[in-house]
C-alpha positions as a Markdown table, in Angstrom:
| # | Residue | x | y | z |
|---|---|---|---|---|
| 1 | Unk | 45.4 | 9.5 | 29.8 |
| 2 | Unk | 46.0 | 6.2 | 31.6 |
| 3 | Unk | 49.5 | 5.1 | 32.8 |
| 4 | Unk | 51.4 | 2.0 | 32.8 |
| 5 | Unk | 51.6 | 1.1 | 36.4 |
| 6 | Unk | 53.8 | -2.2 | 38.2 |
| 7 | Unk | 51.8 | -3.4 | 41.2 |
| 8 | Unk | 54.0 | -5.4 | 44.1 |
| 9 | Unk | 52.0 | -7.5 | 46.4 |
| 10 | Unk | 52.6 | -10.8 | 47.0 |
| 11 | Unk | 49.0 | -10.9 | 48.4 |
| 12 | Unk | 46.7 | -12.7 | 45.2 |
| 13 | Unk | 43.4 | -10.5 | 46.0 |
| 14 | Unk | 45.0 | -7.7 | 47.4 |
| 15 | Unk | 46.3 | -7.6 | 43.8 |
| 16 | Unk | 43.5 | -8.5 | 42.3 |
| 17 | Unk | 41.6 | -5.6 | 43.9 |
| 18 | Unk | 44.2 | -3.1 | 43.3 |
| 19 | Unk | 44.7 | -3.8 | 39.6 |
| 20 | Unk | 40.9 | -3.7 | 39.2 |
| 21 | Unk | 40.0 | -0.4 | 40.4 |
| 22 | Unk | 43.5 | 0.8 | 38.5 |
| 23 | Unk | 42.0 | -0.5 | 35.1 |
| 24 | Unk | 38.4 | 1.0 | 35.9 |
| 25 | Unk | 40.5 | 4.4 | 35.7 |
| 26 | Unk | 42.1 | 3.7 | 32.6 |
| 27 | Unk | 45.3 | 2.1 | 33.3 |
| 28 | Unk | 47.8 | -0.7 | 31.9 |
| 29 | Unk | 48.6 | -2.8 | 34.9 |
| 30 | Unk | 51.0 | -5.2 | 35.7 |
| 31 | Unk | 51.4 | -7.1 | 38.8 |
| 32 | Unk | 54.4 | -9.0 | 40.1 |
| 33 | Unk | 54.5 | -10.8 | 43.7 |
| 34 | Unk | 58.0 | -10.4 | 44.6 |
| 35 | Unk | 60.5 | -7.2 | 45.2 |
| 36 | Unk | 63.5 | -9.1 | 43.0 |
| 37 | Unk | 61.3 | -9.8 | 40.0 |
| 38 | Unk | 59.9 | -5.7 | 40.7 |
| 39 | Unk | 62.8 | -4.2 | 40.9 |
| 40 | Unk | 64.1 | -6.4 | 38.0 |
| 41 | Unk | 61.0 | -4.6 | 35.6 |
| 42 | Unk | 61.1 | -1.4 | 36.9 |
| 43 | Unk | 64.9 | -0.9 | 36.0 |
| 44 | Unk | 64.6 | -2.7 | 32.3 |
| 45 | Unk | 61.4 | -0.9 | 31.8 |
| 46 | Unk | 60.0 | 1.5 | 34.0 |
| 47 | Unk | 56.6 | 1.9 | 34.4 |
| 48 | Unk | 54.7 | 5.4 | 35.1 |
| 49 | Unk | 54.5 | 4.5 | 38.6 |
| 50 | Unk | 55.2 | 1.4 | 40.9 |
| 51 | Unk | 52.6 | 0.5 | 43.7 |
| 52 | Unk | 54.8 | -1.6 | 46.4 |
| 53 | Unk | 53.8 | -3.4 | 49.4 |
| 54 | Unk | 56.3 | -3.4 | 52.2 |
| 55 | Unk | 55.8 | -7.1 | 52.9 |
| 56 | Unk | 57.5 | -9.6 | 50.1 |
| 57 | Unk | 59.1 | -12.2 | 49.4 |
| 58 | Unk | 63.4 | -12.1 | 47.9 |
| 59 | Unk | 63.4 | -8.3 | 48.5 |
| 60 | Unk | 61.3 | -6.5 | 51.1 |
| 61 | Unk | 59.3 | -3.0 | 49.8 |
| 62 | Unk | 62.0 | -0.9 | 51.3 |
| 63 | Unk | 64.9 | -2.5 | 49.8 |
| 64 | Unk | 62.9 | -2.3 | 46.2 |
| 65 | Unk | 62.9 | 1.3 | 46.6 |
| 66 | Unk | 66.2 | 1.9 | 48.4 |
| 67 | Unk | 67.8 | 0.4 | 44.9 |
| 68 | Unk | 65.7 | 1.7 | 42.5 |
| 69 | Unk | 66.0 | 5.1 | 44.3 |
| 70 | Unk | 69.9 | 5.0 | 43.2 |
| 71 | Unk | 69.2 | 4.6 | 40.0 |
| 72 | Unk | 65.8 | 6.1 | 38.7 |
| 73 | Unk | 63.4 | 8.7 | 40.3 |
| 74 | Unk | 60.1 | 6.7 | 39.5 |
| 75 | Unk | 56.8 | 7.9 | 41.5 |
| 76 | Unk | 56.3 | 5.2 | 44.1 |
| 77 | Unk | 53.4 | 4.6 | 46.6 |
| 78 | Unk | 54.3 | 2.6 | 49.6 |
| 79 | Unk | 51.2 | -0.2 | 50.7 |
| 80 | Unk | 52.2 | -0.4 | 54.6 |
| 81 | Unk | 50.3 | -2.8 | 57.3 |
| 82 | Unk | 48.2 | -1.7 | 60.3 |
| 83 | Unk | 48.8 | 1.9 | 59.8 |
| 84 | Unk | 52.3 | 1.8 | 61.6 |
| 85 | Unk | 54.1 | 5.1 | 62.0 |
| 86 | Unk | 57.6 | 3.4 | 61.7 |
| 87 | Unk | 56.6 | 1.9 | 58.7 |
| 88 | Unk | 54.9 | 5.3 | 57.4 |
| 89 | Unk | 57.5 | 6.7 | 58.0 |
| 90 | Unk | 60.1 | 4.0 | 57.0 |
| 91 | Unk | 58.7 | 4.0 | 53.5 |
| 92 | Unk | 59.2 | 8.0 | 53.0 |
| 93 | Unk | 62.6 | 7.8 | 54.2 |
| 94 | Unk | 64.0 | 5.5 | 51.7 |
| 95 | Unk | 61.8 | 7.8 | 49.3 |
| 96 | Unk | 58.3 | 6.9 | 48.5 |
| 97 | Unk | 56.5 | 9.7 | 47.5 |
| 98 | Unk | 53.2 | 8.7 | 49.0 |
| 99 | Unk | 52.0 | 5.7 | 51.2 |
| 100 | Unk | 48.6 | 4.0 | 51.9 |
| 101 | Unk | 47.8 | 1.9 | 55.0 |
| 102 | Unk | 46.0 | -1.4 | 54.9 |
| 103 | Unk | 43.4 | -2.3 | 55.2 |
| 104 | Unk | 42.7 | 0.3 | 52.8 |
| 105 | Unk | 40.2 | 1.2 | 50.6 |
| 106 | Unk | 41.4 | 0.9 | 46.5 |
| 107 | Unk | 39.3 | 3.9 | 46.1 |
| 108 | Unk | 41.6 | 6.5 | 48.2 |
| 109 | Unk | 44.3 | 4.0 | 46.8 |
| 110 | Unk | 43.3 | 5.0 | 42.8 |
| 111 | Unk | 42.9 | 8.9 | 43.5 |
| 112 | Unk | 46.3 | 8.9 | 45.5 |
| 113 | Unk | 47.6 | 7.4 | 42.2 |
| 114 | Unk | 46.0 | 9.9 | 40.4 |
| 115 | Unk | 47.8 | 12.2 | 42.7 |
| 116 | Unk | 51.2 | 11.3 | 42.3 |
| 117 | Unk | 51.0 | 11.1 | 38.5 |
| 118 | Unk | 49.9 | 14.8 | 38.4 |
| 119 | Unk | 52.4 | 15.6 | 40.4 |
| 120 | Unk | 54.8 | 13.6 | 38.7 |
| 121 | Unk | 53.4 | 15.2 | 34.8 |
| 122 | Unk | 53.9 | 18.8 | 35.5 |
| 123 | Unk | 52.1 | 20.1 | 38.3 |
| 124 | Unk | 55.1 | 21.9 | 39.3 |
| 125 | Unk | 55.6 | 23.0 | 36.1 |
| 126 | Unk | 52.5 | 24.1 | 35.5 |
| 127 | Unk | 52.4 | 26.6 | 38.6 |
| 128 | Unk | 55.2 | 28.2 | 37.0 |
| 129 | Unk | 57.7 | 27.6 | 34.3 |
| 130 | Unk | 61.4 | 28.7 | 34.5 |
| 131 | Unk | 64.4 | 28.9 | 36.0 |
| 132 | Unk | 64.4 | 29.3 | 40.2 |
| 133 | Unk | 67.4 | 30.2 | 41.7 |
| 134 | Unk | 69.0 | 30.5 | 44.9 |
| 135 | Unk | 72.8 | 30.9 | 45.1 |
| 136 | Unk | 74.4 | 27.9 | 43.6 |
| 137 | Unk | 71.1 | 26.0 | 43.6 |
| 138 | Unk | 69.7 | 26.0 | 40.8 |
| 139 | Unk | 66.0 | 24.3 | 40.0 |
| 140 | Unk | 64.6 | 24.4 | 36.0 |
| 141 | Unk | 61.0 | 24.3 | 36.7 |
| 142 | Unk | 61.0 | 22.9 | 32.6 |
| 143 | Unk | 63.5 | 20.2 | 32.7 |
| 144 | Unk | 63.0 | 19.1 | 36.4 |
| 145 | Unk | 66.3 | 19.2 | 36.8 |
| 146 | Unk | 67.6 | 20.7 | 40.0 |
| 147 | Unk | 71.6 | 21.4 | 40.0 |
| 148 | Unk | 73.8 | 22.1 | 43.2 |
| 149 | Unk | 76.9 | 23.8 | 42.2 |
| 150 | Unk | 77.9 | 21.6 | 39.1 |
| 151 | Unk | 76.9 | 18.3 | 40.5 |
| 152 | Unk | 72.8 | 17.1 | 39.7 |
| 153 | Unk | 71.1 | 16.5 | 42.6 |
| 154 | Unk | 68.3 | 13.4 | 42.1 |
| 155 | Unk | 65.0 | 14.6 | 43.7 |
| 156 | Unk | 61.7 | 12.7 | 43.9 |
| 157 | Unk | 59.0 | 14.1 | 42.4 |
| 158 | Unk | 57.3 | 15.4 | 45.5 |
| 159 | Unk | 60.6 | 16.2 | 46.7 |
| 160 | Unk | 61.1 | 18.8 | 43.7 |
| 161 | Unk | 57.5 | 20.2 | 44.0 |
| 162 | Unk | 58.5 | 21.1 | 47.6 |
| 163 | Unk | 61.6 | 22.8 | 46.9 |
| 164 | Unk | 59.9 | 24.6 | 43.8 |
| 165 | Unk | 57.2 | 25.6 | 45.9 |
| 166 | Unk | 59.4 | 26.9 | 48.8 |
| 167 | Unk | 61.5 | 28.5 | 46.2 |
| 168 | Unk | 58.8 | 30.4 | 44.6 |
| 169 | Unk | 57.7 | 31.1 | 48.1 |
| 170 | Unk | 60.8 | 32.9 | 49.9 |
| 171 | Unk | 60.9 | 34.1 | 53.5 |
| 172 | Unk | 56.8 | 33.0 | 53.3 |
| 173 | Unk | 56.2 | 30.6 | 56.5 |
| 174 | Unk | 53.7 | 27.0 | 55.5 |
| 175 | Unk | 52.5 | 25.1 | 58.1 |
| 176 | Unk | 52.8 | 21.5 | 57.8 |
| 177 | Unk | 49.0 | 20.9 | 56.9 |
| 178 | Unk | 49.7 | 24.2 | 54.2 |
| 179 | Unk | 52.0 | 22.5 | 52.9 |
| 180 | Unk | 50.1 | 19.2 | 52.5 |
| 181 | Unk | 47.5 | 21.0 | 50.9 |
| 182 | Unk | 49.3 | 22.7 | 48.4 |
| 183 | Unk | 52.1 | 20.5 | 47.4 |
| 184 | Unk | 50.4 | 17.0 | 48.1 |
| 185 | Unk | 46.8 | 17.8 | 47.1 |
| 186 | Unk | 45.8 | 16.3 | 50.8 |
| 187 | Unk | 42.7 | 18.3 | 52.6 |
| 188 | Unk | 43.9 | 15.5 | 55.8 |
| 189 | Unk | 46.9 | 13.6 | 56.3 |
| 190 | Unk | 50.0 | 12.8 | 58.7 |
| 191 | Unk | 52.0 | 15.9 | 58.8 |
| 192 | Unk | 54.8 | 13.5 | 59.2 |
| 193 | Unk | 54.9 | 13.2 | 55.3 |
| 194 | Unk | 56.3 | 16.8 | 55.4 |
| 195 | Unk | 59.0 | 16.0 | 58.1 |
| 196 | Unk | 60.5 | 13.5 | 56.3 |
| 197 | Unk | 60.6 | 15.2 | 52.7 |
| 198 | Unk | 61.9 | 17.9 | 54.9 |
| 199 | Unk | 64.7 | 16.7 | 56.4 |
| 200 | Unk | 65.5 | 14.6 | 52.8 |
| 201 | Unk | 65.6 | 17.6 | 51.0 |
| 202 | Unk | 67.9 | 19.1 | 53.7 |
| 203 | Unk | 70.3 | 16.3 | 53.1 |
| 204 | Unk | 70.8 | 16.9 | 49.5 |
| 205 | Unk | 70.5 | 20.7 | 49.3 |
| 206 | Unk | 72.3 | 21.9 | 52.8 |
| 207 | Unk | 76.0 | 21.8 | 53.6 |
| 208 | Unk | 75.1 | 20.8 | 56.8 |
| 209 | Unk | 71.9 | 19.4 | 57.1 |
| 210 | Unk | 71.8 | 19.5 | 61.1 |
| 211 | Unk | 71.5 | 23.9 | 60.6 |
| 212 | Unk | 70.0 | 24.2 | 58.0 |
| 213 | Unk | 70.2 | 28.0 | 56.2 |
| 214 | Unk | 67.4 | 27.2 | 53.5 |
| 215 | Unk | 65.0 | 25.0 | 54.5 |
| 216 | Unk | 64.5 | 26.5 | 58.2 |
| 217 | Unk | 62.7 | 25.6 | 60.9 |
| 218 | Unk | 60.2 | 28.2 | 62.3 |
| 219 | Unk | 59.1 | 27.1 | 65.7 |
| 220 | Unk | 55.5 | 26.3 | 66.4 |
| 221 | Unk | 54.3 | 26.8 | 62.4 |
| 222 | Unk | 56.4 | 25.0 | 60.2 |
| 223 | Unk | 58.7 | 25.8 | 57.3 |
| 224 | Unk | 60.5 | 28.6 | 55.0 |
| 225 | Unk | 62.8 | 28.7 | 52.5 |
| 226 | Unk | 65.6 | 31.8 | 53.3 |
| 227 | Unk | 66.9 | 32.9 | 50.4 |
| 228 | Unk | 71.1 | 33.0 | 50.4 |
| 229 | Unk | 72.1 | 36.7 | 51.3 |
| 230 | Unk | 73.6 | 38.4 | 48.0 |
| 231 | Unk | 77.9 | 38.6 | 48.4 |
C-alpha cells in the first residue's frame, strides 16, 4: 500500500522528479520548499515518511530534523549535495535514518523509500515478536517501544531494528557490511551509516557511552551486543 509522504526541496524539478517516480509507486505526495513550512506539516500532521533536502530556505535540513527528532520518531531520508561525507554523516547524526546523494538517481531514491517504510512497518517485528530483554533494558518487539529502567527511550526506526537485531543476536560479532545487509537491506553502502547509529544508540542505552558494556567494539570486525552478567 502506498504512503503519504512530505517532500522538502526548495529545488522546483528536483521536486518535480522526486514526487513523480513517488506517485508511479503508489504514493500521496506532498511537496513543500522550505524547512519552516516542513517542519510546520510534519508536527500537525505527520506524514509516513519525510524526504528532506539539506539545503533550504528559513530552516536548513538538519535543523528540520534536529526539532522534529524531539518530538516525533518519523522515518526520514536525508537528500545531501556532492556526496559529502560531513554532510552524510551530518544528516545521520541528528537522526535521519537513511540519506541519498545528489545528483542521484529517483530510482535508488524510490526503493530506499521503500526501504525505510518496511523497516519502519514491522520488519523488526516481523523477525520476531516479543519482549527482548537485557537487564533494565527492555525492547517490546510489538509495541516498538524500548524502556531503560522506567524512563522511554525515543529510538528511530533503524535505530530500534539495530538494537533488536543485536539483542536477538548476543555475544554474535556483525561486521559493519553484515550489518548493512541485514538491518538496512543494503548489498553496498558507506559503513559509516553503522558508526553513527552505533555510537547514537550508545548514547541513549549506555551509562557511559565513551565504554560502552553493550554495544562493544570488537576490533578489526565490528560489533556485538554483551548481554549484562546475571547479579
Amino acid at each position: 500500500m502506498g504512503a503519504r509522504i512530505l517532500v522538502v526541496d526548495d529545488d522546483p524539478t528536483v521536486a518535480e522528479v522526486v514526487v513523480r517516480y513517488l506517485e508511479r509507486d503508489g504514493h500521496r505526495v506532498e511537496c513543500v520548499s522550505d524547512g519552516a513550512e516542513a517542519l510546520r506539516r510534519a508536527l500537525s500532521d505527520p506524514p509516513d515518511l519525510m524526504v528532506l533536502d539539506l539545503m533550504l530556505p528559513k530552516m536548513d535540513g538538519l535543523a528540520v530534523c534536529r526539532k522534529l527528532r524531539e518530538r516525533r520518531p518519523l522515518p526520514v531520508i536525508m537528500l545531501t549535495a556532492l556526496g559529502e561525507e560531513i554532510d552524510r554523516v551530518a544528516g545521520l547524526e541528528v537522526g535521519a535514518d537513511d540519506y541519498v546523494t545528489k545528483p542521484f538517481s529517483p530510482r535508488e531514491l524510490a526503493l530506499r523509500v521503500r526501504s525505510v517504510l518496511r523497516r519502519g512497518r514491522g520488519a523488526a517485528a516481523a523477525a520476531g515478536t516479543g519482549v527482548l530483554r537485557d537487564g533494565d533494558l527492555v525492547v517490546d518487539v510489538d509495541a516498538h517501544e524500548v524502556r531503560l529502567g522506567a524512563a522511554e527511550v525515543t529510538l528511530t526506526a533503524r535505530e530500534f531494528d539495530l538494537l533488536a537485531h543485536l539483542m536477538r543476536n548476543p555475544r554474535q560479532a556483525f561486521s559493519r557490511a553484515a550489518l548493512l545487509d541485514q538491518v538496512w537491506g543494503w548489498s553496498f553502502g558507506d559503513s559509516s551509516t553503522v558508526t553513527v547509529h552505533v555510537r547514537r544508540l550508545r548514547e541513549k542505552i549506555e551509562p557511559d557511552p565513551a565504554a560502552p558494556r553493550r554495544i562493544v567494539t570488537v576490533w578489526g570486525v565490528g560489533y556485538r551486543f554483551e548481554p549484562t552478567p546475571e547479579p
